[in-house]
N, C-alpha and C positions, 0 to 999 in steps of 0.2 A: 504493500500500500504506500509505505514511504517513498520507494522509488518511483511509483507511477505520480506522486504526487511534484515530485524532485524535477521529474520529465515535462510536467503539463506546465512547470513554474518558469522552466527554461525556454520552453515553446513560448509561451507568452511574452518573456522577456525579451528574444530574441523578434519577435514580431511586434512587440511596443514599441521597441529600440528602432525597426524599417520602418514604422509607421511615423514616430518623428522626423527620422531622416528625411521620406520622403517628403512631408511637410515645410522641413528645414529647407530643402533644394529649390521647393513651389514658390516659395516666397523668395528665394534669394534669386533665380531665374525671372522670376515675376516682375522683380525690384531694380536689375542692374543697370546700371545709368548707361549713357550712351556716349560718344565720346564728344570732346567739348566742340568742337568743329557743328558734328552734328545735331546737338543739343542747341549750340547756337542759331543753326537754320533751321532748327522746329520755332524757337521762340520768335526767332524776325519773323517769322512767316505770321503768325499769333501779332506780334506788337512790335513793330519797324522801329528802328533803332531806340531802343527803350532808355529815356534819360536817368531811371530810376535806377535800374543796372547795377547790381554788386563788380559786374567783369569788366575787365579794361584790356587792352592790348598794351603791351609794355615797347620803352623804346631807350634805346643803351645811347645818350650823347656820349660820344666819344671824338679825340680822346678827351679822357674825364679832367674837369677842370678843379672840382674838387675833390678831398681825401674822403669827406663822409658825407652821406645826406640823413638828416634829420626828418623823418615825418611824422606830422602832428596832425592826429583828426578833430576837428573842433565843433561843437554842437551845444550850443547853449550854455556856455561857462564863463558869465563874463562878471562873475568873481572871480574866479582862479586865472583868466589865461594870462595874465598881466603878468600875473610872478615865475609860469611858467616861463611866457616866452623870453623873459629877461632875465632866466637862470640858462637857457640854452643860448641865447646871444651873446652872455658875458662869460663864457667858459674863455678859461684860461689854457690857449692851446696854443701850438702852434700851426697846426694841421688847418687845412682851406675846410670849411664846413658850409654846407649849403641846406638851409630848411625850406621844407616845402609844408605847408600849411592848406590845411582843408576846412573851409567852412564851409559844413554839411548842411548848407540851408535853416543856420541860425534864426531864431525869430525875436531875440535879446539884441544886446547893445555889442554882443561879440565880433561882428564884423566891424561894428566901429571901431572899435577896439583894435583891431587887427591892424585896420586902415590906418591910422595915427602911424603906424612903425613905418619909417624911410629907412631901413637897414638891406643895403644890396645885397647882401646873403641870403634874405627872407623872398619868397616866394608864396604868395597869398593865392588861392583858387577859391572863387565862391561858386558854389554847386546846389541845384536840390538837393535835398533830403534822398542820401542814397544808405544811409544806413553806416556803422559804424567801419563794416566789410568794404564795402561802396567807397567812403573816402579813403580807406588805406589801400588800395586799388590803385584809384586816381593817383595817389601820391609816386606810387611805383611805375604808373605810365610814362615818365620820364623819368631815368637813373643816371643822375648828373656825379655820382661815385661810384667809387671800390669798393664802399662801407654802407652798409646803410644800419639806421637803429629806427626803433620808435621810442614816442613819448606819448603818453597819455595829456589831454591839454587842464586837466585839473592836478598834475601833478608839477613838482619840480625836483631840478637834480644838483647834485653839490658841483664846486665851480670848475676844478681839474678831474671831470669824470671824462669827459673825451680823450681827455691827453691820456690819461693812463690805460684805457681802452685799446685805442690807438697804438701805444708801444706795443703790447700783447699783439693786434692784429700783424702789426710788422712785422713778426716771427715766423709768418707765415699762414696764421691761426684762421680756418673760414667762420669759425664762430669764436666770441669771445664774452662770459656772464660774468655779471660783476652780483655784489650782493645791494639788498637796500634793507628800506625801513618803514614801515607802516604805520602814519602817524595819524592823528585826528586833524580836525581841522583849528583849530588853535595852537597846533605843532606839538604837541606831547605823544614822545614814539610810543606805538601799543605795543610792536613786536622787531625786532631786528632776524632778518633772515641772513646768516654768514656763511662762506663757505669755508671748506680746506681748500690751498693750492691745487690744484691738480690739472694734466695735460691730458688728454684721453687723445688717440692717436689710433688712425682707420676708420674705414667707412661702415664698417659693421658696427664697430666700439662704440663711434659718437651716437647711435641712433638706439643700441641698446642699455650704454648707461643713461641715456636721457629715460629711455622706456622702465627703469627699474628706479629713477625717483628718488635718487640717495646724491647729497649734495650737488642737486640743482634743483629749477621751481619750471614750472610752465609759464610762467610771464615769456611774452616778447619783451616788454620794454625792460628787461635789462640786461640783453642781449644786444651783441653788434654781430652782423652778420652781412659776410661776404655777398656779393652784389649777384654773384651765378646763383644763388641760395635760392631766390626769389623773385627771380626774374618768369614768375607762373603767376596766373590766378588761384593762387593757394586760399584767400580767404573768400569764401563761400557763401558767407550770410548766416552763419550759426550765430545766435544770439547770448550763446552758452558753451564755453571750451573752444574758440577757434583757435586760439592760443596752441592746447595742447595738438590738436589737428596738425596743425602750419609748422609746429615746431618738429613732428614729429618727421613732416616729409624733410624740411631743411635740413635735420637731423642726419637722415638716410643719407641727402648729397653731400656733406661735410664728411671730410677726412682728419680734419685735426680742430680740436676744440680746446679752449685755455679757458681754465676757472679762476677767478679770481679773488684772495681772500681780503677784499675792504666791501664799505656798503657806502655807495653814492647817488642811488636814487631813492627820490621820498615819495613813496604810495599815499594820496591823501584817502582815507577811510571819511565817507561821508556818512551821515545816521543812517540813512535808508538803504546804505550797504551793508550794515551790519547783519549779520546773516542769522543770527539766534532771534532779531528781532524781526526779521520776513516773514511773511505768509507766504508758504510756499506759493511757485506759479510753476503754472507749465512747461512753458518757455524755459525751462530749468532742464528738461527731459533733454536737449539738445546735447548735453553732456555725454550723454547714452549714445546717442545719434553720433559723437563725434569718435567716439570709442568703434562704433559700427561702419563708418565708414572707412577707418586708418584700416580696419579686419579688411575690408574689399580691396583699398588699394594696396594694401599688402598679401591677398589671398596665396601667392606662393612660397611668402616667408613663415613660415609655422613659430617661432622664436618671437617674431615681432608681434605676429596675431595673438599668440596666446599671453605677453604682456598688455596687449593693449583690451586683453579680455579680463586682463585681470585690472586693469583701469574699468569697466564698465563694469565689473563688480563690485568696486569700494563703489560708485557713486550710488549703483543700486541701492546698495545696505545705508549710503547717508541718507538719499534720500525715505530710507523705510522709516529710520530713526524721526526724520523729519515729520512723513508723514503720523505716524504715533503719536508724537509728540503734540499736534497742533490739531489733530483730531478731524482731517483733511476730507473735506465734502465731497473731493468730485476725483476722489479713486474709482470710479469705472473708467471715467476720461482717459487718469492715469494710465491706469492697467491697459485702459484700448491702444493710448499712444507708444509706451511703451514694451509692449509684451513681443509682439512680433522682433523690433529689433535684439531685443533679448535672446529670446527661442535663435535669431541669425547667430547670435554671438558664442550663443552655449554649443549649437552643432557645428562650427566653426572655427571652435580654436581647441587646444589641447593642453590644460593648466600641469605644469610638472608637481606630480602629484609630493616628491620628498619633497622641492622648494615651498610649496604652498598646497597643506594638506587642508588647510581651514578654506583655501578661496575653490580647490574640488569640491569638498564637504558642502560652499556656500553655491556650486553650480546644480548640486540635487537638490536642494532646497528652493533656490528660487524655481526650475523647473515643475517641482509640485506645487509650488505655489502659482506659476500658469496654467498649470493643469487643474489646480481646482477652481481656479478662478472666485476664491471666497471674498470675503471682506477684508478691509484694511487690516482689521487685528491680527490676519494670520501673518501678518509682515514680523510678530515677536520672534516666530520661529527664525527670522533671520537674526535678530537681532541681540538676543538673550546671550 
């Protein structure tokens, strides 16, 4: 009796398992984007030259007149851009530095603002409203350096942050991270992020220690990053994680990364970024979505997929926490938006089970948890 019972366990088993599979495939066939050429002529056809447009075409002035270019996307900040832009103007360098500035269709005094600067460095573009992706796009359609970084236009950075950047880069380096500081808006730091020294060296090396998250962060802006890095439409229109998206492709083309141990630029933290004090949003799930798509555009690297599975797992379990916690009304939404990309991620990548026994353990879990599709509270199971 035991063993016919042992037999009919296995049959099922092994028929549950093809039945997600093939499920896994339906959707991930169903869903595969198309290539960007193509994609482009579905949408003109839809809506001729669309001003709104996350995508730009990129164009290399050469040869380059300046060492780095600075892009700042700007949108409604004309508290902050002031101190911004006069911490990136008054850097003490030696190096040619060129900003190129995007006002995303401002509807405050930030174009004003902008307009005041007669500084032949600055480069001002006023645009619609294309989105955060949109103006950092625009900014990359001409690459007037070797270098490029971002800044945030609510933030600022200390005054020989280029220069010392800069000498790193001359070493050879296609990326180069420095550390910062996340302070309020009255200046009082909450947190300093530092690193150890460190040189990571190869093209596998830089894109795997980036994917494993141990002395470095996902920000762009504290990163400088060689000019072949990003010469793509890497940012997409994610509202949530494009950072780690973008970092991770520039990641793959770099050969030689420099860590640096100071911290020169300042994150200002506003109230409504505080994130213990958010109501969750949707628009949140994007983080999942970005973990899901690094799986696609890396589907023949097994190493890279199954880290960046294990990114879409930590945010699952935060956001379960989240949800839990705030007692969140419209988990069916949730669960509709995100269950699919999940279900993509679980039959898609392959977690090493001695490195991370807890984040296998956490990939049966969230699968019963799409398979029963219960209520929020069954999220303890992940969570406890």
């Amino acid at each position: 009796m035991k063993n016919i019972i042992r037999l009919l366990y296995r049959y099922f088993k092994k028929l549950t398992k093809t039945l997600y599979f093939n499920i896994a495939k339906y959707f991930s066939n169903k869903y595969l984007t198309e290539s960007t050429a193509n994609a482009r002529k579905k949408l003109s056809n839809f809506s001729p030259n669309p001003n709104t447009s996350a995508l730009s075409d990129n164009e290399a002035i050469t040869p380059f007149s300046y060492d780095l270019q600075i892009i700042i996307p700007a949108y409604n900040v004309e508290a902050y851009i002031k101190e911004c832009l006069d911490s990136v103007l008054n850097q003490k360098t030696k190096y040619n530095v060129k900003v190129v500035l995007i006002d995303d269709g401002s509807t405050d005094k930030t174009g004003e603002i902008i307009n005041s600067y007669s500084d032949a460095r600055l480069e001002v573009i006023h645009q619609e409203n294309r989105g955060f992706s949109g103006a950092r796009n625009r900014g990359l359609e001409k690459i007037y350096a070797k270098y490029i970084m971002f800044v945030d236009s609510d933030d600022y950075i200390d005054c020989e942050m280029y220069s010392t950047m800069m000498k790193y880069a001359e070493t050879g380096a296609d990326i180069v991270e420095i550390g910062c500081r996340l302070i309020n808006i009255v200046g009082k730091v909450i947190r300093t992020t530092s690193f150890n020294e460190e040189t990571i060296i190869g093209e596998r090396e830089c894109v795997i220690h980036y994917l494993k998250q141990k002395n470095t962060t996902n920000y762009l802006w504290n990163k400088l990053y060689k000019k072949d890095l990003l010469c793509k439409n890497d940012f997409i229109g994610l509202r949530f994680s494009e950072d780690f998206y973008v970092n991770v492709h520039t990641h793959a083309r770099a050969k030689l990364k420099v860590i640096v141990p100071l911290e020169c630029y300042n994150y200002v933290i506003h109230a409504e970024q505080n994130t213990s004090l958010q109501k969750f949003s949707l628009a949140r799930t994007d983080s999942i979505k970005a973990g899901k798509l690094v799986i696609k555009d890396f589907k023949k690297d097994k190493q890279i997929k199954s880290l960046a599975g294990i990114y879409v797992c930590n945010y699952y379990v935060y956001f379960a926490h989240i949800i839990k916690k705030q007692n969140y009304s419209e988990w069916k939404e949730y669960m509709h938006i995100t269950n699919r990309d999940l279900l993509y991620c679980l039959f898609n990548t392959k977690i090493n089970l001695v490195e991370n026994k807890s984040r296998e353990m956490f990939k049966k879990k969230a699968l019963m948890l799409f398979l029963l599709k219960k209520k929020y509270f069954y999220f303890e199971w992940l969570i406890e």
